[in-house]
C-alpha positions, 0 to 999 in steps of 0.5 A: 500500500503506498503512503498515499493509499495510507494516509486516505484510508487512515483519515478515512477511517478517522473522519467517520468515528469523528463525524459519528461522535460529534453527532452523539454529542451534538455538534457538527464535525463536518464544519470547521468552526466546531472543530475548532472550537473542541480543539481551542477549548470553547467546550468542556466534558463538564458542558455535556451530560453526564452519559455524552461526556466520555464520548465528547473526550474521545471525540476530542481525542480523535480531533487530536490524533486527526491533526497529528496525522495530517502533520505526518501526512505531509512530512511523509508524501509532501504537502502536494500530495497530501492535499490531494488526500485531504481533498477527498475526506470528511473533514476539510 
């Protein structure tokens, strides 16, 4: 599997449990103005109920790990490349 081929299954893969969790949460991961607001700290665990706050922490988590894997996305097949990879998920 080339690095390419990689990096879309694994954003893929990515993308539909962050999309699945913001739901059950109650927020739209598929705009970028939510996820930026669970990165920057605009919502706490203590902000859900206390069934959805276990879900809202690995949701955050998975944000994290998104942006980590696109770090290592471009540092692995350049920036080019992993545009185009990006191109084609989720989560713009």
């Amino acid at each position: 599997m080339s690095g390419l081929e990689h990096f879309d299954r694994e954003l893929a893969e990515l993308d539909q449990q962050i999309v699945r969790l913001g739901a059950l949460c109650g927020l739209d991961t598929t705009q970028q103005a939510s996820i930026t607001a669970i990165l920057g700290g605009a919502f706490k665990p203590e902000d859900f109920a206390p069934d959805q706050r276990k879900t809202f922490l690995l949701l955050k988590g998975l944000l994290s790990l998104r942006c980590y894997v696109e770090k290592h996305c471009v540092d692995e097949i350049g920036a080019s490349q992993c545009m185009e990879v990006l191109e084609n998920t989720l989560l713009k």
